[in-house]
Structures are given as structure tokens and as C-alpha cells.
C-alpha positions as CSV (number, residue, x, y, z in Angstrom):
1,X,-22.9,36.4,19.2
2,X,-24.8,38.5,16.5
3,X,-26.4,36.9,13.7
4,X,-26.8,38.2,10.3
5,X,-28.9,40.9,10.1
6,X,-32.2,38.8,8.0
7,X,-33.0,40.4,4.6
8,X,-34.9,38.5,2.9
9,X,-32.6,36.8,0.0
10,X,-33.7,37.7,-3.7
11,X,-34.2,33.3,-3.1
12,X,-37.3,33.7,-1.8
13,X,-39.0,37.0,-2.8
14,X,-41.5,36.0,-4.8
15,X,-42.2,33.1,-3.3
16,X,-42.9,35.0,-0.4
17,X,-45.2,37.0,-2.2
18,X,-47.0,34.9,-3.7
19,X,-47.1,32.1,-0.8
20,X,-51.1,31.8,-0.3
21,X,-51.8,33.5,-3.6
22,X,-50.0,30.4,-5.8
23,X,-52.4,27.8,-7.3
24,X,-52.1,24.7,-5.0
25,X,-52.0,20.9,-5.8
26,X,-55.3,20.0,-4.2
27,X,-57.3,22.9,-6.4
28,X,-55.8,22.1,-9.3
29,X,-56.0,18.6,-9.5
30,X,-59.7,19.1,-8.8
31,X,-59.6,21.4,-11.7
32,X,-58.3,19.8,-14.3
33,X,-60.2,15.9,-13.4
34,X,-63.2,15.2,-16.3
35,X,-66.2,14.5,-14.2
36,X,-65.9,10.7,-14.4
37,X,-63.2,10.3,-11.6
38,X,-60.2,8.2,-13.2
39,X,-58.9,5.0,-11.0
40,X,-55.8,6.4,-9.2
41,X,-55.3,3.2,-7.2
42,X,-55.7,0.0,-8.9
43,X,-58.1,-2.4,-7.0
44,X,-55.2,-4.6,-5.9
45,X,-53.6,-1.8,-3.9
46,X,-56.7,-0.6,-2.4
47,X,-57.8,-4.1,-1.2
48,X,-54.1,-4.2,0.8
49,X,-55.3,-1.2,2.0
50,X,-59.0,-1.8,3.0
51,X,-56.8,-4.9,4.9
52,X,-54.7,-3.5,7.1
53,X,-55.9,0.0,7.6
54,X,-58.1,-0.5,10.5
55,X,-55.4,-2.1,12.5
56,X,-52.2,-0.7,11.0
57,X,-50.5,-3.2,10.3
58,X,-48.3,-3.1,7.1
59,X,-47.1,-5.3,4.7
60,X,-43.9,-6.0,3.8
61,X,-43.8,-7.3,0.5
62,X,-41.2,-3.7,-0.2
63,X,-40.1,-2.9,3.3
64,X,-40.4,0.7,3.8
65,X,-40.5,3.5,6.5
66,X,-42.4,7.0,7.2
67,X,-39.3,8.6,9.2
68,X,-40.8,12.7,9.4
69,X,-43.8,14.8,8.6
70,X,-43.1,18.6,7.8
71,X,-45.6,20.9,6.7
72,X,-45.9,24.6,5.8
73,X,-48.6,26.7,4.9
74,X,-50.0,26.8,1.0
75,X,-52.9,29.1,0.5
76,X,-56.0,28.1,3.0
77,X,-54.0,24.2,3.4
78,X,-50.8,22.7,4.6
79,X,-48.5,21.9,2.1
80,X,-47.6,18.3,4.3
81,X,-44.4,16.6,3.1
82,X,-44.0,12.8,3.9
83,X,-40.1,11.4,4.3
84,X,-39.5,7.9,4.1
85,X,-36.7,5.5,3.1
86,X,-36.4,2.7,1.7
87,X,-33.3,0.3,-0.2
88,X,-32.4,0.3,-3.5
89,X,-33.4,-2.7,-4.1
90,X,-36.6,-2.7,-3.2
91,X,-37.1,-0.1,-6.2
92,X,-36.7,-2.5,-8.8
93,X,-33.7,-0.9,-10.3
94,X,-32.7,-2.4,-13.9
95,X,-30.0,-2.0,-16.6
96,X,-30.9,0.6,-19.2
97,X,-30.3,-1.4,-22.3
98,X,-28.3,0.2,-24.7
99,X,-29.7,1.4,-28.0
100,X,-28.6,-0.5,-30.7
101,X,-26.3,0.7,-33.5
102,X,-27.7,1.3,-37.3
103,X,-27.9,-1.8,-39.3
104,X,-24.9,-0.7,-41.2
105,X,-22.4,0.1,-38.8
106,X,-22.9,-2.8,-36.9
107,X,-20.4,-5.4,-39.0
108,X,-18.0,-2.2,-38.9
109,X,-18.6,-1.5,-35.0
110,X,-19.0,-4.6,-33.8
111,X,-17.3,-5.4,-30.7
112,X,-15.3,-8.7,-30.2
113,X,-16.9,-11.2,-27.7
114,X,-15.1,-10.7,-24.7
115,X,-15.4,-6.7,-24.4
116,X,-19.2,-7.2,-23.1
117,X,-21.4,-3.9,-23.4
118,X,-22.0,-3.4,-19.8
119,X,-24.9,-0.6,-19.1
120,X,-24.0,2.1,-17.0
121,X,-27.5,3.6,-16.1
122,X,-29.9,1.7,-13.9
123,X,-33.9,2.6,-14.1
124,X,-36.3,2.2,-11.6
125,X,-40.0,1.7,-12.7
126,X,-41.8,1.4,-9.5
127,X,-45.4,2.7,-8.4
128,X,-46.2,5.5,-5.0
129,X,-49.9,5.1,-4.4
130,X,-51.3,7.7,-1.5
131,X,-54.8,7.3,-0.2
132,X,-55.4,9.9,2.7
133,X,-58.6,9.5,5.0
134,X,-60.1,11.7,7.5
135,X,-59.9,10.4,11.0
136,X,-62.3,10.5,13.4
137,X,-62.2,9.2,17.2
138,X,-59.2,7.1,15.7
139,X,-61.1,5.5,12.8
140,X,-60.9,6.3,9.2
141,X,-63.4,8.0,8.1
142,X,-63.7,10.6,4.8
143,X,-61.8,9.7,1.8
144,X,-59.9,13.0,0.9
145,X,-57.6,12.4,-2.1
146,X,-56.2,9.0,-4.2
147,X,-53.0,10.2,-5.6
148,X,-50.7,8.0,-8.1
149,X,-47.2,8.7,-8.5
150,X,-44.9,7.2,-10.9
151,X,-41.2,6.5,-9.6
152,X,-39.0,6.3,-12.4
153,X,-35.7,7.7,-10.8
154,X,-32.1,6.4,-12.4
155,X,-28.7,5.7,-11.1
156,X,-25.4,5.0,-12.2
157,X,-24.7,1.1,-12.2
158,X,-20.5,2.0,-11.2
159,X,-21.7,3.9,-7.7
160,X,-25.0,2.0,-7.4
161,X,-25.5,0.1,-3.5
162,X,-28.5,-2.1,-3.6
163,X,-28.7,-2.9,0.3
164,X,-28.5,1.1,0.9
165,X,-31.6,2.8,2.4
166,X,-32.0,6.3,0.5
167,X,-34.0,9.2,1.9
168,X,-37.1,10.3,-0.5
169,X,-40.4,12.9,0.4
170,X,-43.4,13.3,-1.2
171,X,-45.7,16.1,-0.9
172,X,-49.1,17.6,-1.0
173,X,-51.6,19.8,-0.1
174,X,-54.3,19.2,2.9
175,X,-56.8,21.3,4.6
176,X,-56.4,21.3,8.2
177,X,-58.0,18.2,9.9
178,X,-56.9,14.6,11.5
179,X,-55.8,12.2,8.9
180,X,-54.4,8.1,8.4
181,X,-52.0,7.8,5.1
182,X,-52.2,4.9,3.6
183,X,-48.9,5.1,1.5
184,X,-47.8,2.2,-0.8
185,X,-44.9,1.2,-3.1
186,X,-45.6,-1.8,-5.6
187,X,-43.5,-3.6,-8.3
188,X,-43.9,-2.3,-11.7
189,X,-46.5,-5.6,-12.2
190,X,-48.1,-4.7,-8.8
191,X,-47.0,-8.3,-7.8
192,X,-45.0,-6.9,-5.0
193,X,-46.5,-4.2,-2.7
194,X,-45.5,-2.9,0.8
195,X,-47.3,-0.4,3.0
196,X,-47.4,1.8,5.6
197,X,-49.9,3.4,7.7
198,X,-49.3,7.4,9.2
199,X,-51.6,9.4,11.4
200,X,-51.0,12.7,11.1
201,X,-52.7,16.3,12.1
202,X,-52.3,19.7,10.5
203,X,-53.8,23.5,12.0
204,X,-55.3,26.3,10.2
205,X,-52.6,28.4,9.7
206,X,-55.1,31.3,9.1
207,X,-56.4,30.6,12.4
208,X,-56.0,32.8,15.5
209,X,-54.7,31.0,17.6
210,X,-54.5,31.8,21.4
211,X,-50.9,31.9,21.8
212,X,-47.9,31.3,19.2
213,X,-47.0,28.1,17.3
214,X,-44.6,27.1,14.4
215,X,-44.6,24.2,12.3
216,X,-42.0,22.0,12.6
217,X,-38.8,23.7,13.0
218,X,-36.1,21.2,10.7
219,X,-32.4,22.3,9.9
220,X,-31.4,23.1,6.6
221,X,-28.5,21.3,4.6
222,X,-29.3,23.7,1.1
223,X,-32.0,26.0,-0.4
224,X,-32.6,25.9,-4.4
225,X,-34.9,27.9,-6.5
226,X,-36.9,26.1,-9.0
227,X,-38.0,27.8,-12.3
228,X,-41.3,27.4,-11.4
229,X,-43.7,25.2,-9.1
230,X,-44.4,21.8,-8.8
231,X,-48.2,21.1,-10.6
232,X,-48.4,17.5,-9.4
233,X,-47.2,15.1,-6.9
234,X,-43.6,13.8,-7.6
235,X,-40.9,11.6,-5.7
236,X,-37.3,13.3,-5.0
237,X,-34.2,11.9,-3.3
238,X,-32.4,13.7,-0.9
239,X,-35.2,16.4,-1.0
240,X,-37.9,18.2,-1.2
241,X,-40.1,20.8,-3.0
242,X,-42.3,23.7,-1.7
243,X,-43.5,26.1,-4.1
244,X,-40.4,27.2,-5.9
245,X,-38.2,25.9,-3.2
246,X,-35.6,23.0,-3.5
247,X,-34.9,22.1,0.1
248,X,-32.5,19.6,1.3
249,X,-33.1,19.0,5.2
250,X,-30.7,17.6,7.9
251,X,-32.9,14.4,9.0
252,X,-30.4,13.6,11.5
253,X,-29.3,17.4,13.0
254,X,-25.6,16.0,13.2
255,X,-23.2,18.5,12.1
256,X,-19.5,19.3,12.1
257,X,-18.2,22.7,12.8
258,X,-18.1,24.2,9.3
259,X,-21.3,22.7,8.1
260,X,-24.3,24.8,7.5
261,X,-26.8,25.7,10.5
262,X,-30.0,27.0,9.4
263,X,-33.1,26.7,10.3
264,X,-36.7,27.0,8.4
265,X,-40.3,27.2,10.6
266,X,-43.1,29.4,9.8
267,X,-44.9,30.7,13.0
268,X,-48.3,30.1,13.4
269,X,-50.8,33.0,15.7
270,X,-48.9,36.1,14.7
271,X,-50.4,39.0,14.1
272,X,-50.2,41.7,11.5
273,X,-50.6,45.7,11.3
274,X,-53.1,47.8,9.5
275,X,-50.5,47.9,6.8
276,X,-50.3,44.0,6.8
277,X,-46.2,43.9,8.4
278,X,-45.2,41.4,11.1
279,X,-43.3,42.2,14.2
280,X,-41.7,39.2,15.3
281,X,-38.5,38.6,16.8
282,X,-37.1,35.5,17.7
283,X,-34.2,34.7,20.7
284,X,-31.9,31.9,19.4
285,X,-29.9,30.5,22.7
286,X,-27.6,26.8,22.5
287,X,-27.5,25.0,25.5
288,X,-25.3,22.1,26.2
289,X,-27.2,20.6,29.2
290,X,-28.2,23.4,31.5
291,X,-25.6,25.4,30.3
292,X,-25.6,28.6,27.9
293,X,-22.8,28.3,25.6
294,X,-24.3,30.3,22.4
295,X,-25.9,33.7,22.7
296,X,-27.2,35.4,19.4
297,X,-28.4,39.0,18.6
298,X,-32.2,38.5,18.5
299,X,-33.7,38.3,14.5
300,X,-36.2,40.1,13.8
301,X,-38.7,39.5,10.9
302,X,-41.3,40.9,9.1
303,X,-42.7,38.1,8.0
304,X,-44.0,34.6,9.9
305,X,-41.7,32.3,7.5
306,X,-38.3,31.9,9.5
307,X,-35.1,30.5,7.3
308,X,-32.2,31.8,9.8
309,X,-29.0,31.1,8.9
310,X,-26.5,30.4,12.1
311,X,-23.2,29.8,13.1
312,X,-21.4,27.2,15.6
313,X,-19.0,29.6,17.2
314,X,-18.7,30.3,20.4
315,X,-17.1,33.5,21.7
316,X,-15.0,32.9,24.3
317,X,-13.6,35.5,27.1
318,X,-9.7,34.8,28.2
319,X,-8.2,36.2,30.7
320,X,-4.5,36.2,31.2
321,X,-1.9,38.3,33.0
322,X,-2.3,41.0,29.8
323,X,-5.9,41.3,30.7
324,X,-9.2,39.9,29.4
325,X,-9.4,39.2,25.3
326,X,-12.6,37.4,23.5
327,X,-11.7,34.0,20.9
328,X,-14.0,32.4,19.1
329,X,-13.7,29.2,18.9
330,X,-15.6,26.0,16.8
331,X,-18.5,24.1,19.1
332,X,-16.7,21.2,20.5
333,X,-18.3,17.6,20.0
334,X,-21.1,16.7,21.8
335,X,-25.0,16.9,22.2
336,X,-26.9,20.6,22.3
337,X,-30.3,22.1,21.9
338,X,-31.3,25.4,20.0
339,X,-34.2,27.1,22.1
340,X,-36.0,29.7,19.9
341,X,-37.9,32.3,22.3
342,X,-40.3,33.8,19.7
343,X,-42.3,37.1,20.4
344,X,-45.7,39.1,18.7
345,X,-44.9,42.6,18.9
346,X,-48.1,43.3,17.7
347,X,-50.4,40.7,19.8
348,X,-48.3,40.5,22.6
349,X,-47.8,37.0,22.5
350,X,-44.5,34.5,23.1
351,X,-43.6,31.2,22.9
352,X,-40.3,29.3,23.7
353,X,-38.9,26.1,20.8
354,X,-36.2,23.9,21.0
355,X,-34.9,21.2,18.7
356,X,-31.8,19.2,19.8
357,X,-28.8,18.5,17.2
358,X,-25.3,17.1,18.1
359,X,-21.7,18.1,16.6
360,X,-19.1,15.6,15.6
């Protein structure tokens, strides 16, 4: 089946331009500090920390979980992007009290007793503390960055669902190296705090490497352009941010026939031309067990960032006593895997991926 030919949508031009020329979190948070370092985690979180970190075990004062790690390349770093969910509840959502009226209009206004002001917006005041360490031989080691992020999402009180675990990311820039997260949500008092412990690695994605690599390859519910690029670390529901990008990411690759099936990776090890283009071209197969069901016209690229649009049709050939005819048809339920066979043109090298989803 051929895919769309891949022109690079007016989305992400500039973005792909400027992708290791943009300034990054790390550099300018380093920037813009006065020489006396401010406190970015209060000495209550960081004890918790100093606790638990050796042996990773969390506390569960806000339960809380790190479900993925995703990164892409930023300049000279990885742009690392943390997922984790967590209820409602646990956020400390509030009623939004109404302001009240003048002093005047209120004898005019005023309603009778029984037709109660009920708010309709809930806030959340909650606090995302991040402390990232190097590790070495499994121990933490180097303290790399402290970051602070405030939480202060709202939600409509009609649709809200306390007991519901939502999906929220987080995001910053590392240099390549082994790391431990120490990630922690706390009560707006810092009477209540919960945390997690992640080991994570991330390459040099200006390294040669001696065969290909991609980051991890994630499916794509929607893209979004921003007006411009995140300057600090923030909290988002439902999705996340790189550079300019608003991307919303099937965590749980289920799909139904009609939904959308794309996928984003950027390839590590590829190698340029004189005149700095990319030859790459990349084989996208389904396979439902052992056998082939989806064939697609190979991509080809010019660039080492891959978000390829797909389909979940299969073409068919029926034959009948008026001779052989092709139908394409909607994948039928059931459990498949995408293999990506990815191939240098210029350095010679290949490298086969696969990522599993299922349709219902």
C-alpha cells in the first residue's frame, strides 16, 4: 500500500530549521540565575528525597506513577519528557470562589437562600519538584539540575471525576549521561508529599554511532504548533511540548480503524552529504503474528526526524469467477506490530524497529 509521499508540512518547517539552533531550557535557565543559586526544592522535599533515593523506595503520601520516557534531540541535549499519572484528587482540586458583587448591587442582586451559588471551576494549587542526579555504577552521584514547577491546572466542577487517573508529562533538557529522577508532588502546604524514583539514560545524538538508532518510536493522536517555545518547565494534561510542537501521544497504541496512525522517532547515526541532506528511507511492514498483512511504499526523508502519517487498510486481492479484483478493506480487531526497516543511503547503514499496537 503506498503512503503519502512525506513533504514536510508548513507544521514543522521552522522548527526543523531551527531544531539544534533554538535556545534550550538547560542554557537558559543557567543564564538568566543571579549567582546566589535560589532554593528550588524546599528542605522538606529534599530530606524525602535524601530518604528514599538510595533504595528507591517512594512515598505515598500523593500516589503517583512514571508510566514513559520519550526524548528527542535539542541542540547538543535530549529534550527528555517524563509521563506520569496520577488522580484528581490527589491534586488538591478546590472550588474557585466566586467574586463578590459591588457593595451596591448586592441588596438588588441578592439571591434568595435556597438558590446556593455553586462554583463551577475547580483549581488545583499543587507543587512538581524534579531533582535529576548523575548515576554512576547504580549510585547517585552528580547533582545536575533542581527544577520547581508550579501545578495550578483548573477543571470544570459539572465534568470533574476525583477518583480518575489523568495522564500529564513534564519536560526538560539533559546532556547525554545515566541519570535517577527524583520527581515529587506535594500539597500546596508541603504537608503531603509523594515520590517517585526513575533511572533513565539518554545518547549523544551528535554522536556517530556504529550502526542506526532512533529514539523512542510513540504513535501520534494530534500535532499543534505553538506560537512560540516553551522557556521553562511546565505541567500539561493529555500532552506534551517540544520546541513549538503540541503533541498528544497514544500511550496505549489501541486504535480503531478510522483513528489516526502516525508515528514520530528521530534516527540516531545517519549521515549527511557535503551539502548537509539526508538519505534515509524507511520500510513500514504490519504483521499480525508472523504474517504480513500491511505493505507500504518505502518513505523516504531528508531529514533524521520521522512523523509518518499511516493508514489501517489492507488491500486485499479477490478472486472470483470474473477474474481477480483488489478491495481494501479496514484492519480487523486484534493485536499487530509495525516493523520499521530504516536505511543510510549515505553511510550504508540499516536497522530494523517494531512497536506493537492493537485495533478494536
Amino acid at each position: 500500500m503506498k503512503i503519502r509521499n512525506f513533504v514536510i508540512p508548513v507544521l514543522l518547517l521552522g522548527f526543523i530549521v531551527s531544531l539544534f539552533l533554538a535556545t534550550n531550557l538547560a542554557a537558559l535557565n543557567k543564564t538568566q540565575e543571579p549567582q546566589e543559586q535560589p532554593v528550588r526544592i524546599p528542605p522538606e522535599v529534599k530530606s524525602v528525597f535524601e530518604e528514599g533515593i538510595i533504595t528507591r523506595e517512594a512515598r505515598l503520601d500523593i500516589p503517583f506513577t512514571i508510566t514513559n520516557h520519550f526524548y528527542l534531540p535539542a541542540k547538543e541535549n535530549m529534550h527528555s519528557i517524563f509521563l506520569f499519572k496520577v488522580k484528581n484528587a490527589d491534586l488538591g482540586f478546590s472550588p474557585i470562589a466566586p467574586a463578590p458583587a459591588p457593595p451596591e448591587e448586592k441588596e438588588e442582586k441578592e439571591a434568595p437562600p435556597e438558590a446556593e451559588v455553586v462554583p463551577t471551576k475547580l483549581q488545583c494549587n499543587s507543587h512538581i519538584f524534579l531533582q535529576v542526579n548523575r548515576l554512576e555504577k547504580n549510585t547517585p552521584g552528580e547533582l545536575v539540575s533542581e527544577i520547581y514547577i508550579p501545578v495550578n491546572f483548573q477543571a470544570e466542577s459539572s465534568s470533574f471525576e476525583p477518583d480518575k487517573e489523568e495522564l500529564y508529562t513534564t519536560a526538560y533538557p539533559f546532556p547525554p549521561g545515566n541519570y535517577i529522577l527524583s520527581m515529587a508532588i506535594a500539597s500546596q502546604n508541603l504537608e503531603k508529599i509523594g515520590t517517585q524514583y526513575f533511572e533513565f539514560s539518554l545518547p549523544d545524538p551528535l554522536s556517530s554511532l556504529d550502526g542506526l538508532d532512533t529514539t523512542p518510536i510513540f504513535f501520534v493522536k494530534n500535532i499543534k504548533r505553538m506560537s512560540s517555545p516553551e522557556t521553562r518547565a511546565e505541567v500539561h494534561k493529555d500532552f506534551f511540548a517540544y520546541s513549538v510542537l503540541q503533541i498528544e501521544a497514544n500511550i496505549e497504541r489501541i486504535f480503531s480503524p478510522t483513528d489516526n496512525f502516525e508515528v514520530f522517532f528521530y534516527i540516531l547515526g545517519t549521515q549527511s552529504s557535503e551539502t548537509g541532506k539526508y538519505d534515509i528511507e524507511v520500510d513500514f511492514e504490519v504483521f499480525k503474528g508472523e504474517e504480513l498483512v500491511i505493505h507500504f511504499k518505502p518513505g523516504k526523508y531528508e531529514i533524521p526526524l520521522v512523523p509518518q502519517p499511516l493508514h489501517l487498510k489492507q488491500t486485499l486481492v479477490i478472486t472470483s469467477e470474473e477474474g481477480e479484483r483488489t478491495e481494501t478493506r479496514n484492519l480487523e480487531p486484534g493485536k499487530y506490530t509495525l516493523s520499521l526497516k530504516i536505511s543510510d543511503k549515505i553511510s550504508g547503514k540499516s536497522e530494523t524497529k517494531t512497536i506493537d499496537f492493537e485495533v478494536k
